[in-house]
C-alpha positions as a printed NumPy array, in Angstrom:
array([[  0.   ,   0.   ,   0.   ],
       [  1.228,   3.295,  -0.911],
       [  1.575,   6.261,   2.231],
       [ -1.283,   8.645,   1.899],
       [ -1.518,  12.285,   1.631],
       [ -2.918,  13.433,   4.507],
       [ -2.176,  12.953,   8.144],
       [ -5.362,  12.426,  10.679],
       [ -5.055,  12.898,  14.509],
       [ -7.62 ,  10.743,  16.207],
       [ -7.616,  11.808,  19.46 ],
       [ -9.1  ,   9.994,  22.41 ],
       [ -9.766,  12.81 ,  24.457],
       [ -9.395,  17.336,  24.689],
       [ -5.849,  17.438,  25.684],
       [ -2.832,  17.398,  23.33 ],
       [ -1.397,  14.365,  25.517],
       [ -4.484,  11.867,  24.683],
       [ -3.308,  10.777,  21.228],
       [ -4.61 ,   7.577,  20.175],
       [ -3.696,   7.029,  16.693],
       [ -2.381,   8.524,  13.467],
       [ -4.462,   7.391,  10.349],
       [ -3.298,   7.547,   6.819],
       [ -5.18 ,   7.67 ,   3.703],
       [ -3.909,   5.32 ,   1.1  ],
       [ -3.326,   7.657,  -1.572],
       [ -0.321,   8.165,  -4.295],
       [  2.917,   9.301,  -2.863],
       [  3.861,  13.244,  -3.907],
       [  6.95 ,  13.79 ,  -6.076],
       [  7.475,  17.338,  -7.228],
       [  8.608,  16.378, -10.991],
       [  5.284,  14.61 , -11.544],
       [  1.631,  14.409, -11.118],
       [ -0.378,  11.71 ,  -9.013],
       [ -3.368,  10.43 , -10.48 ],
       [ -6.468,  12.631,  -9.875],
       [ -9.426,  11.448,  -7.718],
       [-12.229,  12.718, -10.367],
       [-15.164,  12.426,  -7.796],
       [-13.662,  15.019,  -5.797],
       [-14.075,  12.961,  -2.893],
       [-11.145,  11.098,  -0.646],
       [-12.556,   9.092,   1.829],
       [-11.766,   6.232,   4.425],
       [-13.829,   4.209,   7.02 ],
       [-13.008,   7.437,   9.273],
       [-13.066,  10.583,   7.397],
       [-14.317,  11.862,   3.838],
       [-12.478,  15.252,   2.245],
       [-13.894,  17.086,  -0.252],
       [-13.322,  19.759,  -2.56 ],
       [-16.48 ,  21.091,  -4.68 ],
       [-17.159,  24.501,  -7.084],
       [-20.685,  25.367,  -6.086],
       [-20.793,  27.541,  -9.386],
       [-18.743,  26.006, -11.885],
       [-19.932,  28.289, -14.884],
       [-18.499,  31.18 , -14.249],
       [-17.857,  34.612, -16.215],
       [-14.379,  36.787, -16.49 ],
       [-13.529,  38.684, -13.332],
       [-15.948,  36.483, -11.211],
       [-13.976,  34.982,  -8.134],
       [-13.23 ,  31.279,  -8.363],
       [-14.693,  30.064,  -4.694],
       [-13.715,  26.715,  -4.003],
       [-15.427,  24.596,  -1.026],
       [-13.784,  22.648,   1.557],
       [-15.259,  19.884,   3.637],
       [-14.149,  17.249,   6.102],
       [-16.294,  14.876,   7.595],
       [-15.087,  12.914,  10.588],
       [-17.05 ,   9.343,  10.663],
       [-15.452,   8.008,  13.639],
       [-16.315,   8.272,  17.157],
       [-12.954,  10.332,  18.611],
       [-11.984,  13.568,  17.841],
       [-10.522,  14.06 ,  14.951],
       [ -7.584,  17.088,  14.266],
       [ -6.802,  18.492,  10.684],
       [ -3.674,  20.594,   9.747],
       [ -4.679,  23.082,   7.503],
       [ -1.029,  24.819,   7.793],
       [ -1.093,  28.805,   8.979],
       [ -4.428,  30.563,   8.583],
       [ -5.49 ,  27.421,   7.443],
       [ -4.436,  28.244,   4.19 ],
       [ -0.644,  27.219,   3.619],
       [ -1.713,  23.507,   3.528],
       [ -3.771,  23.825,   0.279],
       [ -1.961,  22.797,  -2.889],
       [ -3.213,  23.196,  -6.191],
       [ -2.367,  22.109,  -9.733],
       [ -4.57 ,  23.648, -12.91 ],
       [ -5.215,  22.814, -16.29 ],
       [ -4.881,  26.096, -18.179],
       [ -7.772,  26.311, -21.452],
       [ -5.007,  25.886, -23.541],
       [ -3.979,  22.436, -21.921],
       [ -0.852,  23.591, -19.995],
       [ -0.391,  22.122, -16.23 ],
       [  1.003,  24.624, -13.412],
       [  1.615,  23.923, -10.411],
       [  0.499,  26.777,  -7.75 ],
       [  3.09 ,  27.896,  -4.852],
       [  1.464,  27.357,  -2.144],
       [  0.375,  30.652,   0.553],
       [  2.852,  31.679,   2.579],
       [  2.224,  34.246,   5.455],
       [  4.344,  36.678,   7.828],
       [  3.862,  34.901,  11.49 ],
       [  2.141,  37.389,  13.57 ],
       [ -0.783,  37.568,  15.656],
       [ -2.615,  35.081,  17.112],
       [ -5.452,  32.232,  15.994],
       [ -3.26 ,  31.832,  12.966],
       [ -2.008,  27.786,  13.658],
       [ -4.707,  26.154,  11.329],
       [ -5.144,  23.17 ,  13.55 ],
       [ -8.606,  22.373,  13.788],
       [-10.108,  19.719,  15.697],
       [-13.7  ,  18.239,  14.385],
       [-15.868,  16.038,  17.064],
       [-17.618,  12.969,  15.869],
       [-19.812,  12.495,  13.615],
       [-19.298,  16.348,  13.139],
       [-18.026,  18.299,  10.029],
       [-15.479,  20.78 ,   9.315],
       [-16.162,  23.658,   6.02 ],
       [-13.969,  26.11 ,   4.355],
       [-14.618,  28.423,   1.637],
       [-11.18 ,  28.952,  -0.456],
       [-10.752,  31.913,  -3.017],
       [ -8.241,  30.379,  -5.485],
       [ -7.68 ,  34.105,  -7.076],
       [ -5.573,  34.147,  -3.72 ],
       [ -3.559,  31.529,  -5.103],
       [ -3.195,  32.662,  -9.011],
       [ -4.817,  34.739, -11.403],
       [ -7.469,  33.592, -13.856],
       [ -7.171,  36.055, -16.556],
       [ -8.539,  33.499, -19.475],
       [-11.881,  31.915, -21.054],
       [-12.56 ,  28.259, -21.697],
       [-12.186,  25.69 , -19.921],
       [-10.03 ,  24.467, -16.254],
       [ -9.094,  21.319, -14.612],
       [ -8.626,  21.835, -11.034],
       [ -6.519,  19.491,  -8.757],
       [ -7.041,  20.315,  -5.189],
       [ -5.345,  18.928,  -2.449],
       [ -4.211,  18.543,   1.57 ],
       [ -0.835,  18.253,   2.971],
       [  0.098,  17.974,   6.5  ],
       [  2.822,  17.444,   8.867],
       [  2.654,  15.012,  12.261],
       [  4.717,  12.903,  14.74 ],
       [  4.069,   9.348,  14.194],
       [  6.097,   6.593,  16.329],
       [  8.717,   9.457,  17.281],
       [  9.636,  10.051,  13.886],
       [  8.161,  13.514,  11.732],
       [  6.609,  12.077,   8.03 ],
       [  5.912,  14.189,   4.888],
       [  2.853,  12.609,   3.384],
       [  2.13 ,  12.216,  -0.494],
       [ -0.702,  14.451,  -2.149],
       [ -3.757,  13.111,  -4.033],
       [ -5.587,  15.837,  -6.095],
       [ -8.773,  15.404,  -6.965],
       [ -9.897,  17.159,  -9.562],
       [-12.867,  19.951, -10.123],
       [-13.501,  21.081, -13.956],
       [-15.232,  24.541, -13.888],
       [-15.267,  26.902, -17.226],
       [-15.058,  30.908, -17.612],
       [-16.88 ,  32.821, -20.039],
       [-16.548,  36.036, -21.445],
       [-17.014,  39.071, -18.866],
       [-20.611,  40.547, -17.745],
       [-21.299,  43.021, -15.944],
       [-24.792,  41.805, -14.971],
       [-23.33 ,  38.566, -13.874],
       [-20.992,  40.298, -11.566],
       [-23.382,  42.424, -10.386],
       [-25.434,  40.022,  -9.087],
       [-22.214,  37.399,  -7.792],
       [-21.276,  41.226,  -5.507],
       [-25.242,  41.814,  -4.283],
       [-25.235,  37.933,  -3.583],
       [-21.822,  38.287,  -1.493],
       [-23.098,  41.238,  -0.02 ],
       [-26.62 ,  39.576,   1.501],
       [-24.067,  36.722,   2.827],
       [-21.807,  39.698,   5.029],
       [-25.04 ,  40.956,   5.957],
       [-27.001,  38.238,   7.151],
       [-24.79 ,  34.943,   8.276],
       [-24.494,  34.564,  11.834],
       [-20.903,  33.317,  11.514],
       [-17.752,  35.425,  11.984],
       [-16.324,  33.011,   9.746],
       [-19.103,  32.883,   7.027],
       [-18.769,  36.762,   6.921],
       [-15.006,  37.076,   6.441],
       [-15.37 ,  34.261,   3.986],
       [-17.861,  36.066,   1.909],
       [-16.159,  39.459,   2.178],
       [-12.573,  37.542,   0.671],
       [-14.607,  36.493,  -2.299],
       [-15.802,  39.729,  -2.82 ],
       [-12.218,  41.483,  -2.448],
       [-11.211,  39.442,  -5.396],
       [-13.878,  40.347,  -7.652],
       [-11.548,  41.93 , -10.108],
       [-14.086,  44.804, -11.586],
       [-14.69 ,  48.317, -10.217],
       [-18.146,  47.606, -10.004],
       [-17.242,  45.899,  -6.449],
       [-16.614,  49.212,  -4.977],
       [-19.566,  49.987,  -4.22 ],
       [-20.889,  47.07 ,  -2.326],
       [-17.356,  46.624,  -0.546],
       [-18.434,  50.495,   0.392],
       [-21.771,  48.902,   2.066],
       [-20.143,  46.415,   3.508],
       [-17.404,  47.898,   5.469],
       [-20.09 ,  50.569,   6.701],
       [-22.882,  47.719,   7.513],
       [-20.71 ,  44.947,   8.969],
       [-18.301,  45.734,  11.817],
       [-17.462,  42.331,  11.652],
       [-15.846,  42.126,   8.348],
       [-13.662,  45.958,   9.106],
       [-10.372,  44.256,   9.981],
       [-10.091,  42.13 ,   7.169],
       [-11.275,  44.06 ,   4.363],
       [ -9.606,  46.767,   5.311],
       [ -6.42 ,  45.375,   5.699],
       [ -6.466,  43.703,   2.298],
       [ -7.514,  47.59 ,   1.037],
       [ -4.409,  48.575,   2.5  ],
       [ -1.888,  45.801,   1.272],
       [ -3.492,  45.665,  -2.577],
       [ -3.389,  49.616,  -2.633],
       [ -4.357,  51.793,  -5.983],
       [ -7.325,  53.936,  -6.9  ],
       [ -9.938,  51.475,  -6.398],
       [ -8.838,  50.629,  -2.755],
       [ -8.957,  53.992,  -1.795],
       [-12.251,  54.627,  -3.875],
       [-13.758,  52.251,  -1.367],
       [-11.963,  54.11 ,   1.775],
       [-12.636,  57.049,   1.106],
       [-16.42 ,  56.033,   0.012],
       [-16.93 ,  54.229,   4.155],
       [-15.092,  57.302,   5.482],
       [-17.787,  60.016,   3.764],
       [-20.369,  57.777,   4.976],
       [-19.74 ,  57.017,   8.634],
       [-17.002,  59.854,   8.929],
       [-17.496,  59.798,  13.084],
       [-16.56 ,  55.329,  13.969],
       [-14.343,  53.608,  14.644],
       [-14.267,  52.223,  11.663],
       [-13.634,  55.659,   9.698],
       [-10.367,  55.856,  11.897],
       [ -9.233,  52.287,  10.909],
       [ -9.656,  53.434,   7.264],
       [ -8.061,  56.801,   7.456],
       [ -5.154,  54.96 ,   8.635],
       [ -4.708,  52.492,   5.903],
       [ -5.308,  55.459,   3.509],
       [ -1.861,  56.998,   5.109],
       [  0.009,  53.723,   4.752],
       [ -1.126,  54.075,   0.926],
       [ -0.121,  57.611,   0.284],
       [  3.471,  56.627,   1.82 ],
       [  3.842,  53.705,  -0.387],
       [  2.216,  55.061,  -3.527],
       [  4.277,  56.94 ,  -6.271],
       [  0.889,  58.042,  -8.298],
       [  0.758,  61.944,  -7.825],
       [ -2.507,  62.582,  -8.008],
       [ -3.628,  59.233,  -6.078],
       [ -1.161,  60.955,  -3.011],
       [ -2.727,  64.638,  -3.267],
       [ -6.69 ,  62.955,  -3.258],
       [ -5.417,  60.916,  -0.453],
       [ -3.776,  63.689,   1.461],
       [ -6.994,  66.218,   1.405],
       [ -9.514,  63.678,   2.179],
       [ -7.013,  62.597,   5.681],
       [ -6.861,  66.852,   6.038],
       [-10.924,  67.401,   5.528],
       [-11.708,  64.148,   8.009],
       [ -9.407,  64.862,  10.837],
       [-11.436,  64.455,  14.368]])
């Protein structure tokens, strides 16, 4: 049997010192000069735990971001612990099919270590499931029609028997196709994102649906990212913060859109800041002076 991709802590009890077992799934071992066979169901399972990748919306238009869903289903009856990597993001790997037939291979995330919740170890009781909704424009650009082969994927590190293993990868493979651009489509993909921010109890739900909106690659998301960061404290931090880091004339469209319309929060101050850390960085002229007179006419 061949070692499996991804490493499972079944744990017996809470505590870090109640390990049981480590499971593996039998799946092709990983070599970086070639490709495993893909898992075409999109589906790796075993008699404890079932991983799956899915594209809810797999017809989708130029610009539109490319969500991908993540779900892991623990069957057995102890705990069971996943290592997603940090910000349980850097344990993703991807391969793609370009429309013209090439194969990439995607470098993985990787993240400055700071702050705290950012470990990506997440434990799932049983019988329970654990979901994650991915943005793969995170991971590369998708700046073509036609059609894509995904090959999504899980690797992990753990101790087993005293000695650290690097498991192989098995990708299992999503096809999804992008049209032409519209600007009705998009539209209605921003509103859609929008209602999510608005209305999901979830912190994470929220954030998740505020990423996917960052990344729809079309001015026309200015304005909802606008109602967003003035409707939903919630989702401030993050979208702000990726304002700040991604920079240009449409980040500060939005900034300076939430500062006009809630000029007196907290918020406003959050976003008057990141609109300084722009100007400094920025070596567009007129982008500095607009920058500099809205921070002069919105001083408290």
């Amino acid at each position: 049997m061949k070692k499996g991709i991804l490493i499972i802590l079944l744990l017996t009890g809470v505590g870090a010192g109640c390990v049981n077992q480590i499971e593996y799934s039998s799946l092709g071992k990983a070599r970086d000069t070639a490709v495993p066979e893909s898992n075409q169901s999109g589906t790796t399972s075993n008699e404890n735990v079932t991983i799956s990748f899915s594209i809810a919306d797999k017809s989708l238009v130029l610009n539109q971001p490319v969500v991908l869903d993540f779900e892991a289903l623990n069957s057995s009856v102890t705990d069971l612990v996943l290592d997603l990597g940090y910000r349980r993001k850097e344990n993703f790997v991807f391969r793609l099919v370009l429309p013209n037939g090439k194969e990439i291979s995607i470098p993985r995330l990787e993240f400055e270590r700071s702050g705290y919740g950012g470990s990506g170890i997440m434990a799932v009781r049983p019988k329970q499931n654990y979901s994650q909704r991915l943005v793969l424009d995170e991971w590369t650009n998708f700046s073509s029609t036609g059609k894509y082969i995904l090959k999504a994927g899980l690797v992990g590190q753990a101790n087993y028997a005293g000695n650290k293993s690097e498991p192989g990868i098995e990708y299992q493979e999503i096809r999804f196709t992008i049209g032409p651009a519209n600007k009705e489509v998009l539209r209605n993909v921003c509103a859609n994102l929008l209602n999510e921010i608005r209305d999901s109890k979830s912190f994470d739900k929220k954030n998740e649906a505020a990423n996917a909106l960052l990344y729809v690659a079309d001015p026309i998301a200015i304005e909802f990212l606008r109602h967003a960061l003035v409707a939903e404290p919630m989702v401030e931090a993050s979208v702000i913060n990726a304002l700040r880091k991604r920079g240009g004339k449409e980040s500060v469209d939005v900034l300076i859109g939430a500062i006009e319309e809630k000029p007196h929060s907290e918020m406003s101050d959050v976003a008057r800041s990141a609109l300084s850390w722009i100007e400094r960085k920025s070596e567009d002229v007129p982008l500095k002076k607009r920058i500099r007179l809205i921070l002069r006419d919105y001083q408290l």
